[in-house]
N, C-alpha and C positions, 0 to 999 in steps of 0.2 A: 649592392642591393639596398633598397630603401627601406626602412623598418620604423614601425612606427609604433611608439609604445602609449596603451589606452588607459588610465589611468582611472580606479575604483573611484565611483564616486564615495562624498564624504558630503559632511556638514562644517559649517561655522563652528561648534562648538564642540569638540571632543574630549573633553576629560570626563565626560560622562560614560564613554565607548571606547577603549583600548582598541575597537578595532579602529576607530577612523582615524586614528595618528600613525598607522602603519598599512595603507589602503595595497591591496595585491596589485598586481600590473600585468598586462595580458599584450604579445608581443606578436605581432604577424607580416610577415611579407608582403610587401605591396604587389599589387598586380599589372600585370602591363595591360594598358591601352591601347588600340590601333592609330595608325597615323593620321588615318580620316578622321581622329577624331577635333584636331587640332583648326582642321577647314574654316568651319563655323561657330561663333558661341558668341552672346552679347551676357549684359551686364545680368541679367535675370537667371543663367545658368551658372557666373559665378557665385550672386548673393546663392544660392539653393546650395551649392558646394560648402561655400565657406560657413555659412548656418547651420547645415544639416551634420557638418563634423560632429561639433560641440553637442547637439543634439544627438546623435549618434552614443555620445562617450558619456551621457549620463545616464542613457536607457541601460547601456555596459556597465556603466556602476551599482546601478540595480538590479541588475540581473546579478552579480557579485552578492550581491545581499544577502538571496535566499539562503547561502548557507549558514547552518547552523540557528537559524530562525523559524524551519519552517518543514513540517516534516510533512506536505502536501505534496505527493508526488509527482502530480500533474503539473502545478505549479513551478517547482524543479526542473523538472524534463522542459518547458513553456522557455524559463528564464534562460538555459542550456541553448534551444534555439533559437531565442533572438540574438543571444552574445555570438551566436556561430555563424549569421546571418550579417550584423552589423559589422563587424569587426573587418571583416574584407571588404566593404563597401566604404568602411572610413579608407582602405588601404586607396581605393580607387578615385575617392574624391581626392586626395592627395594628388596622385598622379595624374590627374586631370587638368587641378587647379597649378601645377608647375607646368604642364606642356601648355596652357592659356597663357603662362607669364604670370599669372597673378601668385599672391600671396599666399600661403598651402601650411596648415597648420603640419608640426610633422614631429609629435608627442609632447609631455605633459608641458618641457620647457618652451615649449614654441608655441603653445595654445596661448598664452598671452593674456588679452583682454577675453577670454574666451573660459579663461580658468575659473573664472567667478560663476560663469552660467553653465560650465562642467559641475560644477562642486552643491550646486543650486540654483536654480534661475529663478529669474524676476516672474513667469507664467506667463510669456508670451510665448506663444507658439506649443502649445503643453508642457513646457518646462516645468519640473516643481521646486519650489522657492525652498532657501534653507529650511522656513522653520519645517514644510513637509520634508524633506532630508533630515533630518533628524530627528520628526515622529519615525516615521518608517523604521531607521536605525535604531530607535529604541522598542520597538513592538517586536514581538514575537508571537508564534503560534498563529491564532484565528484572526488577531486583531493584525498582525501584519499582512496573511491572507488579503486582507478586505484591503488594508491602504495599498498595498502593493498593487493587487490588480485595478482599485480606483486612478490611481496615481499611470501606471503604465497604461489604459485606457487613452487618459488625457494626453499623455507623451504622443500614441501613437496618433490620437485624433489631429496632433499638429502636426507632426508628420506628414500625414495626408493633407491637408492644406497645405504645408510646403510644395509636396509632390504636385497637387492639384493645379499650381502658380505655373512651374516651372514648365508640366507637360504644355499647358494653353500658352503660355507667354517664352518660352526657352529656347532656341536652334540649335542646341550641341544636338544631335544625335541620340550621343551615348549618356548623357546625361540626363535627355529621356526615356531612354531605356530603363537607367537606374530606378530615375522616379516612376516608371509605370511597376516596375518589381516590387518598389519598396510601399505604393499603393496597393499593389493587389496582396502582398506578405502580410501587411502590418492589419488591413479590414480584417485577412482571415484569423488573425490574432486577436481582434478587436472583439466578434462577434464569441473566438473562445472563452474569452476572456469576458464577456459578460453572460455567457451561462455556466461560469461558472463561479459566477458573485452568488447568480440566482438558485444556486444549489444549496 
């Protein structure tokens, strides 16, 4: 059975954070894919896999966050549902991108050149860059409130542009599938998640 383990995000700089030198790790079972799925796919359905991992495993690091930062319940129960959301859909790009042949991230030591843009990304694609991984990390209370949901807004708005590429431009199938779930999950997230800035 394939396992893949997702790894808390952190920042560059931890001696500030006792927590980000010993980041949790969250471990789930992949899932199997059907056979039809292997038929079709060109190079536009594996960039959307191989990208949307990494992207994937730092929304999961922040959702890791909220605890002990944030005693917003809503916000909690929010972060609870995307890590429960993602976390099997990283299991599925996995097993997608090995029945295509290609290359398949497959936990922290295999993420690679990928470990940079888990840990903080450059802000393509709404990634957020070290130095926002390590405000975040040090904020608490109301002020992590605001960056959290500013920051995960942005994550998910690239998301959806990933999704958006891969539906118009993609032939896997089930890859579209994905991307249409993870468009229509992540907007009803999005639109949460800004009323409840404006509260």
């Amino acid at each position: 059975m394939l396992l893949v383990g997702v790894v808390a995000a952190g920042c560059g700089s931890s001696e500030d954070d006792d927590s980000a030198s010993a980041p949790a790790t969250t471990t789930v079972a992949a899932t199997s894919v059907p056979a039809e799925s292997q038929a079709t796919h060109n190079d536009t359905d594996v960039e959307f896999l191989q990208e949307m991992y990494p992207h994937h495993a730092q929304a999961i690091g922040m959702a890791e966050m909220v605890d002990g930062r944030t005693d917003n319940a809503e916000l909690v129960a929010l972060a609870a549902q995307i890590e429960a959301a993602q976390a099997p859909e990283m299991n599925q790009m996995v097993v997608l991108l090995e029945q295509f042949g290609e290359p398949a991230p497959m936990g922290p030591d295999a993420m690679g050149e990928h470990m940079d843009d888990h840990m903080g990304g450059n802000g393509d694609d709404g990634m957020l860059s070290p130095d926002q991984m390590h405000a975040l990390m040090s904020a608490e209370g109301a002020e992590f409130d605001r960056l959290w949901l500013e920051g995960m807004i942005a994550h998910h708005e690239g998301a959806i542009e990933m999704s958006n590429t891969v539906i118009a431009e993609g032939s896997n199938p089930d890859v579209r599938a994905m991307a249409e779930s993870i468009f229509e999950t992540q907007q009803a997230e999005i639109d949460q998640m800004q009323t409840m800035l404006g509260q």
